[in-house]
Rosetta silent file (secondary structure, phi, psi, omega in degrees, C-alpha in Angstrom):
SEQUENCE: XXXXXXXXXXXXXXXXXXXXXXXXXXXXXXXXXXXXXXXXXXXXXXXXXXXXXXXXXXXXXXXXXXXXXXXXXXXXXXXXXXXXXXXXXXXXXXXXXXXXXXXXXXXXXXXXXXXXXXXXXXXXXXXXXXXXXXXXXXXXXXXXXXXXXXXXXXXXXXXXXXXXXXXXXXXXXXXXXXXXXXXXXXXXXXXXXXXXXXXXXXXXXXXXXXXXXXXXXXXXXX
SCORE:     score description
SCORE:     0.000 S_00000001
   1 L     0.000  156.931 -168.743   30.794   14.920   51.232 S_00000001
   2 L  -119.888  160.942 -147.875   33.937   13.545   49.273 S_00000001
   3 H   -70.443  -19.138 -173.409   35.892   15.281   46.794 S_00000001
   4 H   -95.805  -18.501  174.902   34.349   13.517   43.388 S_00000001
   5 H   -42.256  -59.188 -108.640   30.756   14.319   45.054 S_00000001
   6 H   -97.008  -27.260 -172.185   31.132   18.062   45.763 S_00000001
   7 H   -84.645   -4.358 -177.922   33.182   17.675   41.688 S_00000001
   8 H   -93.517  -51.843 -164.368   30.520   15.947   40.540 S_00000001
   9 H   -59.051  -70.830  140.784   27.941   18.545   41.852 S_00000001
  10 H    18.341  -86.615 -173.268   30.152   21.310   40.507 S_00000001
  11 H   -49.926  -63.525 -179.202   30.001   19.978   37.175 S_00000001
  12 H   -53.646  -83.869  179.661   26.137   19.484   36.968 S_00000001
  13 H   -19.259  -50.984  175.133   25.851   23.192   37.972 S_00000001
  14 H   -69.571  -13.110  176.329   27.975   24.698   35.570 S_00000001
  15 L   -98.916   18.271 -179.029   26.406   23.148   32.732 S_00000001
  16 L  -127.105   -6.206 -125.653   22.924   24.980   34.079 S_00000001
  17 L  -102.523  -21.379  165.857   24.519   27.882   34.604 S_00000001
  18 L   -48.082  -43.916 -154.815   22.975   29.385   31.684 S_00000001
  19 H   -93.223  -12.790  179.581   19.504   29.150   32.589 S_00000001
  20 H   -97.870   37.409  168.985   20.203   30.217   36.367 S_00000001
  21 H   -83.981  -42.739 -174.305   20.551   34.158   35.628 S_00000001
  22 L   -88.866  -14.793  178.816   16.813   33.613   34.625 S_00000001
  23 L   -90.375  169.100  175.104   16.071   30.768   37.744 S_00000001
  24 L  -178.064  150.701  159.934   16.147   30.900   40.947 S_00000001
  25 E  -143.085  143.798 -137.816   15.384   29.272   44.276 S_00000001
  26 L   -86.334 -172.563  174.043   14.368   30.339   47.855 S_00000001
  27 L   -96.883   20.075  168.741   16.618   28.550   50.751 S_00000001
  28 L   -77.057  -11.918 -179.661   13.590   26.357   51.243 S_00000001
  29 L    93.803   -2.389 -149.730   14.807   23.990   47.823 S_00000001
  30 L   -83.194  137.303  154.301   11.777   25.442   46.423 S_00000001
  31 E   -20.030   96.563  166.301   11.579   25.324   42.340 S_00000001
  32 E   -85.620  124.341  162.920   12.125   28.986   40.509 S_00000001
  33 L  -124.297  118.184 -148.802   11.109   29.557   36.432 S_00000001
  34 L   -54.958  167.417 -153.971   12.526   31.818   34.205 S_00000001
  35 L   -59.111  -48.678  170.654    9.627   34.288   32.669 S_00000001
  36 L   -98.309   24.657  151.974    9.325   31.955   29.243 S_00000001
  37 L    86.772    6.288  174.371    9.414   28.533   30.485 S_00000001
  38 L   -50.827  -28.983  175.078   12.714   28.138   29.319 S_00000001
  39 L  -164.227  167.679 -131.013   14.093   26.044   31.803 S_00000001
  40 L   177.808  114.037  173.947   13.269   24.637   35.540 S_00000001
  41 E  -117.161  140.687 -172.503   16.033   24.451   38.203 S_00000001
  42 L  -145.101  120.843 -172.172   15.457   22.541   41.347 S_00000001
  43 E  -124.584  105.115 -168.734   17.558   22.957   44.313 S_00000001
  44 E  -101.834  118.868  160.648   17.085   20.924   47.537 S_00000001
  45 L   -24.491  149.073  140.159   18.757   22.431   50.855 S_00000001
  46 L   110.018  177.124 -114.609   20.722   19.846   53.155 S_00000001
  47 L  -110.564  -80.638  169.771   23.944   17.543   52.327 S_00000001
  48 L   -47.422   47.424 -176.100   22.257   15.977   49.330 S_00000001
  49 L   -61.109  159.441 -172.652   21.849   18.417   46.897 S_00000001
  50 E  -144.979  128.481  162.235   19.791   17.653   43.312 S_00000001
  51 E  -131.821  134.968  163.481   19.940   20.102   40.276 S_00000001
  52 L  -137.996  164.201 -174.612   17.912   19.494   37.519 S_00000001
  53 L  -132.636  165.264  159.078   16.691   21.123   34.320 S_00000001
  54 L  -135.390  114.329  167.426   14.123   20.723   31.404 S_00000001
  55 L   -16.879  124.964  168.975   14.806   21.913   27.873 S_00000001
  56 L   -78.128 -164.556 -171.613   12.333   24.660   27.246 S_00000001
  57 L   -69.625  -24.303 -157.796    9.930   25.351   24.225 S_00000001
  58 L   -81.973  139.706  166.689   12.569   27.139   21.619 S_00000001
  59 L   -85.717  138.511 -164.749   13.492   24.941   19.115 S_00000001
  60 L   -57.253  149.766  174.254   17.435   24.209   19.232 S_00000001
  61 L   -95.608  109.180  177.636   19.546   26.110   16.244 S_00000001
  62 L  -101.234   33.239 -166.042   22.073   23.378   14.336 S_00000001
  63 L    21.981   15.177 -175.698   23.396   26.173   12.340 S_00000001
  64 L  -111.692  160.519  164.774   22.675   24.092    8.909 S_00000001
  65 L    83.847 -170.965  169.157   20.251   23.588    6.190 S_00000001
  66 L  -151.620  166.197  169.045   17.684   26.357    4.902 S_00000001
  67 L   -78.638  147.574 -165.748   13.940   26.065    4.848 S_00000001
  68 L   -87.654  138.144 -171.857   12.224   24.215    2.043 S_00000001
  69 L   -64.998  144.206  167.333   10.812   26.293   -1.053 S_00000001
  70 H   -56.225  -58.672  179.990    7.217   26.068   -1.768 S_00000001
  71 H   -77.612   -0.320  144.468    8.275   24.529   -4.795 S_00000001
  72 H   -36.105  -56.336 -179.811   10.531   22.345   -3.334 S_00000001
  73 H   -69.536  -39.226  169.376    7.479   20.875   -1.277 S_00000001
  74 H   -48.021  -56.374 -176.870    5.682   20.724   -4.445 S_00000001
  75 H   -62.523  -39.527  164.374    8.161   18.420   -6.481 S_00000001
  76 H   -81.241    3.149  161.174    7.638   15.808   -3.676 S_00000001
  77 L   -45.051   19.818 -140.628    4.112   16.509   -3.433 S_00000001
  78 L  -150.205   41.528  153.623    2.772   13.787   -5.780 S_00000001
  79 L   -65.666  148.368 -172.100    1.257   11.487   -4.139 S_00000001
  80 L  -130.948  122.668  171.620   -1.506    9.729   -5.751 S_00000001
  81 L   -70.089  179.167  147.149   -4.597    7.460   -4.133 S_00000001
  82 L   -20.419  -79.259  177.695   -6.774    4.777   -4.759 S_00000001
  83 L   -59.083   -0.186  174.409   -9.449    7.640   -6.475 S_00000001
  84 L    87.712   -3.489 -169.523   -6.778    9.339   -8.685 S_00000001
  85 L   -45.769  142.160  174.544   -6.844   12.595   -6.556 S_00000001
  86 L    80.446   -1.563  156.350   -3.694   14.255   -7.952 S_00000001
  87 L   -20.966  107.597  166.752   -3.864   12.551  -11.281 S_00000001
  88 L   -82.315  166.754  171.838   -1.827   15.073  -13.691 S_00000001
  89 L   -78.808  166.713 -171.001   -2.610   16.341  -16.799 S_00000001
  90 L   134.557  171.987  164.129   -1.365   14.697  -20.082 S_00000001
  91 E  -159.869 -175.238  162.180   -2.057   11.381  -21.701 S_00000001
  92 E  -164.451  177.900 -153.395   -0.102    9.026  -23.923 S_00000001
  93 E  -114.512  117.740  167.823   -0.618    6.287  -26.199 S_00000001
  94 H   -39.677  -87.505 -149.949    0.023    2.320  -25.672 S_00000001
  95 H   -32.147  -72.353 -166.777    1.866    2.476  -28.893 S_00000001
  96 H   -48.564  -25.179 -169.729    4.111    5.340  -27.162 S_00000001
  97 H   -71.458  -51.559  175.762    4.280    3.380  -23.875 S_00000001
  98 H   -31.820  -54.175  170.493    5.607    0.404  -26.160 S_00000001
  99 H   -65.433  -56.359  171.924    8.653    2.984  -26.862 S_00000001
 100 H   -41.485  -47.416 -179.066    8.971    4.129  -23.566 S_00000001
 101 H   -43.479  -65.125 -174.641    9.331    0.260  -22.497 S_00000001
 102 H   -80.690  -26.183 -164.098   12.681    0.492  -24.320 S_00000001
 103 H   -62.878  -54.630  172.754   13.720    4.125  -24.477 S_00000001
 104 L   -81.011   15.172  157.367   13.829    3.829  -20.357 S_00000001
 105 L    72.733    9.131  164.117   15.316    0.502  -20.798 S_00000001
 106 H   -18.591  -41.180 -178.142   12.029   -1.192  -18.551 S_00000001
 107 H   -63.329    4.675  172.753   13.162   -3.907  -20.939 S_00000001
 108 H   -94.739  -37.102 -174.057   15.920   -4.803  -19.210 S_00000001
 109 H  -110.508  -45.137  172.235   14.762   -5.829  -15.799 S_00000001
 110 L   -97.514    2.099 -159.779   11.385   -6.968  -17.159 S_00000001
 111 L   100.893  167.415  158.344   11.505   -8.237  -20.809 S_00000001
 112 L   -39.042  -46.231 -176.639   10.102   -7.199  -24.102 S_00000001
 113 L  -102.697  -22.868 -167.318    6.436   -8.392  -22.875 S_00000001
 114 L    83.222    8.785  156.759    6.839   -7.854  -19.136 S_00000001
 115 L  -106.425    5.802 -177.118    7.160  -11.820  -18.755 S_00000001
 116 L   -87.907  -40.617 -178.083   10.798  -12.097  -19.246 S_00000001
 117 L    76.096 -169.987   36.361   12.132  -10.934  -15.984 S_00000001
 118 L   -86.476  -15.557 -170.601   14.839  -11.410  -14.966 S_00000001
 119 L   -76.358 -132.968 -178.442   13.612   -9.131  -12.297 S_00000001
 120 L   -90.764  149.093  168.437    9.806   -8.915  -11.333 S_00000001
 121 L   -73.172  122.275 -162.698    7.450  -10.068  -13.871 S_00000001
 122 L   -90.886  -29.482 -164.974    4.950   -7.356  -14.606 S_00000001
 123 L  -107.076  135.669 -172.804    2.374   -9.526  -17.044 S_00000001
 124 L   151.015  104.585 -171.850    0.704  -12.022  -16.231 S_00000001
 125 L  -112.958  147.418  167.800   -3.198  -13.294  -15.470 S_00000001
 126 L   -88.076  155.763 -176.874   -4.678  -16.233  -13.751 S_00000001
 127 L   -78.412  149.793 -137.914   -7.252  -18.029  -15.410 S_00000001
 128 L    36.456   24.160  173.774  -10.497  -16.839  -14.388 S_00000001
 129 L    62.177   46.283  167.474   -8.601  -13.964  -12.503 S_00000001
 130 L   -97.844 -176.943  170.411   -8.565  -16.084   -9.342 S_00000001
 131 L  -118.493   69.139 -176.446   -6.602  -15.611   -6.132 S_00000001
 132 L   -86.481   19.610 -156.778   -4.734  -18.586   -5.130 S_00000001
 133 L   -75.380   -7.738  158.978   -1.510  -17.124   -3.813 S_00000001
 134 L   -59.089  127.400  129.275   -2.272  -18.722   -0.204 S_00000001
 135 L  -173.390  -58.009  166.087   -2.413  -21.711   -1.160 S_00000001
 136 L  -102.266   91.319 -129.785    0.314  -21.385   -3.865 S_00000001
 137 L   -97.777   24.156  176.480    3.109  -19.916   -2.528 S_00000001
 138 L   -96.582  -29.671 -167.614    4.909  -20.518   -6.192 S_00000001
 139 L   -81.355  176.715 -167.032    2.899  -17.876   -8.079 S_00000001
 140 L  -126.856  115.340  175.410    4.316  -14.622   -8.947 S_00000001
 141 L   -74.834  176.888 -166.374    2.293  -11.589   -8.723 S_00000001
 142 L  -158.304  157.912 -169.094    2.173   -9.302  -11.293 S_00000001
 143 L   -42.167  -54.908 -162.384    0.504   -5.746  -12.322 S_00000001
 144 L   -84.279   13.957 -177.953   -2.517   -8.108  -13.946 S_00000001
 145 L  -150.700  -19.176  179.625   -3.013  -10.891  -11.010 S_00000001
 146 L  -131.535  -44.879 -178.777   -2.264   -8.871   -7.843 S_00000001
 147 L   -52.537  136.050 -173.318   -2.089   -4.974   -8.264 S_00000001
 148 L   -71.707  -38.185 -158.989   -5.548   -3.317   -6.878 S_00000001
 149 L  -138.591  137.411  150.871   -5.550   -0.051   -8.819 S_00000001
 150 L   -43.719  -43.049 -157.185   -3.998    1.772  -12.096 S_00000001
 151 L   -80.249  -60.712  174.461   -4.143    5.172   -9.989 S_00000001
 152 H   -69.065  -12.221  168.879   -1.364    3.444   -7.464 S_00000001
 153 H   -95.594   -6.368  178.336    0.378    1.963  -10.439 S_00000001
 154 H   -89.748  -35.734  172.414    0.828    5.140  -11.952 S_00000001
 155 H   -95.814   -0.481  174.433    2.253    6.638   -8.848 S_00000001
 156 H   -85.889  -25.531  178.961    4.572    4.013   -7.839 S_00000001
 157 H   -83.562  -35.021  149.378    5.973    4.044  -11.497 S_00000001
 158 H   -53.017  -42.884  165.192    6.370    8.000  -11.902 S_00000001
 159 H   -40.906  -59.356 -161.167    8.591    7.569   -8.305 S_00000001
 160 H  -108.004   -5.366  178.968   10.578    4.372   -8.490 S_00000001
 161 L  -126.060  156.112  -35.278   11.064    4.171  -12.296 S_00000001
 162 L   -38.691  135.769 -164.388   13.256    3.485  -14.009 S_00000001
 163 L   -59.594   -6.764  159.359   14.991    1.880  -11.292 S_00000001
 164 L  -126.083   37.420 -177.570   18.399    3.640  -11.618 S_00000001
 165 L  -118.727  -16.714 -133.102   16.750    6.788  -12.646 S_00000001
 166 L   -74.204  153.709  179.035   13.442    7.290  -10.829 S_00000001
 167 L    73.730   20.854  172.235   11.263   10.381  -11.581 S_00000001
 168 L   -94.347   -3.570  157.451   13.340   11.190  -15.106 S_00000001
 169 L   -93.810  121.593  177.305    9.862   10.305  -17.037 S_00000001
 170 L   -34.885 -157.374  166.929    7.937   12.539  -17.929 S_00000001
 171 L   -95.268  -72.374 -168.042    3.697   12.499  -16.914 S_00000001
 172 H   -47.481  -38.938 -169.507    2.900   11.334  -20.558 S_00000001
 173 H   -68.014  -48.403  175.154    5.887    9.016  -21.152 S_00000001
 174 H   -68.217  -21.476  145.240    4.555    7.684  -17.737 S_00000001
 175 H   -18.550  -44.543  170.441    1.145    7.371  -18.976 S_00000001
 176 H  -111.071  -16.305  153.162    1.992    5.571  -21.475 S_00000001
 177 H   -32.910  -72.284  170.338    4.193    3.240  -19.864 S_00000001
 178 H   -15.084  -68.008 -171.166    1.123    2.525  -17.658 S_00000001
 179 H   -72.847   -5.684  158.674   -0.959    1.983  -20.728 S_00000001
 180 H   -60.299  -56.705 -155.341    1.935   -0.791  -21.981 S_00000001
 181 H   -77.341  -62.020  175.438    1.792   -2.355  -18.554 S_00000001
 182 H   -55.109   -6.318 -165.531   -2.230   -2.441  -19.014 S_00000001
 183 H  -112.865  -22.856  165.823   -2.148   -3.707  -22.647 S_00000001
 184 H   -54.202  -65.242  178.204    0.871   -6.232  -21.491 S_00000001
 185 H   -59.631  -53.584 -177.371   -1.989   -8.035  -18.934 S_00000001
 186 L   114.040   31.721  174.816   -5.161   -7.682  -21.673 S_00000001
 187 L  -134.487   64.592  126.893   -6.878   -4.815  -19.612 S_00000001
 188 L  -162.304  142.343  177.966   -6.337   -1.875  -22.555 S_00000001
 189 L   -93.155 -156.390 -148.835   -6.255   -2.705  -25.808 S_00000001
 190 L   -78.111  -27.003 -142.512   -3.348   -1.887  -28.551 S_00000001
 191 L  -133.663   35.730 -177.363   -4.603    1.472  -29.747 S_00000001
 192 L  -107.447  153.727  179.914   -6.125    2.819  -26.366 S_00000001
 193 E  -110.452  137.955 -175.801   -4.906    6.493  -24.966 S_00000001
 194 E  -134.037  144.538  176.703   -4.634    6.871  -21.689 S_00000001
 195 E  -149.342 -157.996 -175.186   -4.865    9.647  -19.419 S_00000001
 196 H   -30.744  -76.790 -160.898   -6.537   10.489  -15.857 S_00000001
 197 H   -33.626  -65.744 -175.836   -9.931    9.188  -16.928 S_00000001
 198 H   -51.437  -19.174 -169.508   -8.360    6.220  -18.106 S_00000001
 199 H   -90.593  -56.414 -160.891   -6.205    5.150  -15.242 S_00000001
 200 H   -58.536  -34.201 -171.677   -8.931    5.773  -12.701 S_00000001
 201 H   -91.850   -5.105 -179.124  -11.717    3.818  -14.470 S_00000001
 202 L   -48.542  138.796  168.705   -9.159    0.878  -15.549 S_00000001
 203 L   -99.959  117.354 -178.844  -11.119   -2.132  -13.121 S_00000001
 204 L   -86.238  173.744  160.128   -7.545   -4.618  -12.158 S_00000001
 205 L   -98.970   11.404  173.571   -8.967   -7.331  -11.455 S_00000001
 206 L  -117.026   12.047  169.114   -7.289   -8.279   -7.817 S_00000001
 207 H   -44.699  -56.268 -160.886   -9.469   -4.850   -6.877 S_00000001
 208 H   -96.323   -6.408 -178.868  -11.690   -6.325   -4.626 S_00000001
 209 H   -63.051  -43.604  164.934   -9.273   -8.990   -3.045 S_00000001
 210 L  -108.393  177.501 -137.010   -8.436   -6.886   -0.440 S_00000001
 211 L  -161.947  142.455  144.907  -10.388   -5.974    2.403 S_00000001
 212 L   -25.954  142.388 -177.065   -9.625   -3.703    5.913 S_00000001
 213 L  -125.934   93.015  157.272   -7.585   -5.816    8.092 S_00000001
 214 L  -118.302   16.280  147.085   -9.529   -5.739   11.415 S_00000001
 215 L    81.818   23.374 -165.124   -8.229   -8.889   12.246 S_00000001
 216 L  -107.644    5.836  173.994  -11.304  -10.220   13.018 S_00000001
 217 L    34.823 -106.261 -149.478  -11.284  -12.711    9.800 S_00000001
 218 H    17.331 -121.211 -147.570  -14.234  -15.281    9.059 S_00000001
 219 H   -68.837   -4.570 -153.929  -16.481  -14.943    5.772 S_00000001
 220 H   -67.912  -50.055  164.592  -15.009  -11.663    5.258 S_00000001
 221 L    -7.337  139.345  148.211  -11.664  -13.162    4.507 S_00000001
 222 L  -139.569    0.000    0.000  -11.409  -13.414    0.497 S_00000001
């Protein structure tokens, strides 16, 4: 065998050498395993020797971090579906939402009405609430022509907003953002309060537009 083999060999061994106080193997090559599964050494007799190992079950120690507090896991806990599960309590008032628009400066990235942009337009309906963007690859959705649900607009807007800020609104100030964003589009009117009940029973009108994607298309398509 030549000198970078048998240093090569060497090398692999010594970097095992932990696990073979608990390993072992007969002079047959045959496979020895320490008592907890920690590791698997395999030593084949003859010119060509082979060592190999496998990582056991214990999970490795990085010496960093700490484990996360129940209420840690709580503050990112707040996801919200389709059906409102996890809805908090509170409400607020379109009028207050109206405030909120500017207080959190929404009014900056969307306008006074949520049709100014410059950023995305939030307002905005097609007439008769149809759905042409295949077709029309110009239009711009918006909370009132594309979003499905209230209940998903409420939790993407308690997350990601205000956009250098997110999660610094309260549940009512987001509430009533929400009801601004519903009264911007013509689906709450000026003086409506909104809370759970209200976001979950709001009907968007691009609700039914989408479907399961099981690829299997025809009439199902809408």
């Amino acid at each position: 065998m030549s000198g970078a083999k048998v240093v090569s060999r060497l090398l692999t061994l010594a970097a095992l050498m932990p696990g073979l106080a608990a390993c072992g193997a007969d002079e047959g090559g045959q496979t020895t395993e320490s008592a907890d599964s920690s590791m698997t050494v395999t030593i084949a007799s003859g010119d060509d020797q082979q060592v190999t190992g496998r990582a056991g079950a214990a999970e490795p120690v990085y010496g960093f971090g700490t484990p996360a507090t129940e209420s840690q896991i709580a503050a990112w806990d707040i996801d919200i579906g389709p059906d409102g599960a996890g809805l908090p309590p509170g409400q607020g008032t379109v009028a207050e939402g109206l405030e909120v628009w500017e207080r959190h400066r929404c009014i900056l990235c969307h306008g006074p009405t949520g049709r100014e942009g410059p950023n995305d337009i939030i307002a905005g309906r097609i007439p008769g609430d149809e759905f042409p963007f295949a077709n029309d690859r110009s239009l711009r959705s918006t909370v009132g022509n594309y979003w499905p649900y209230a209940t998903t607009l409420f939790d993407y807007t308690r997350r990601a907003m205000p956009f250098d800020l997110p999660g610094t609104m309260t549940d009512e100030e987001v509430y009533a953002v929400v009801g601004a964003m519903l009264y911007f589009n013509d689906l709450l009117p000026a003086d409506a309060v909104v809370d759970a009940a209200t976001v979950v029973d709001t009907h968007m009108p691009a609700r039914n537009r989408f479907v399961p994607d099981n690829r299997t298309g025809g009439p199902i398509i809408r």
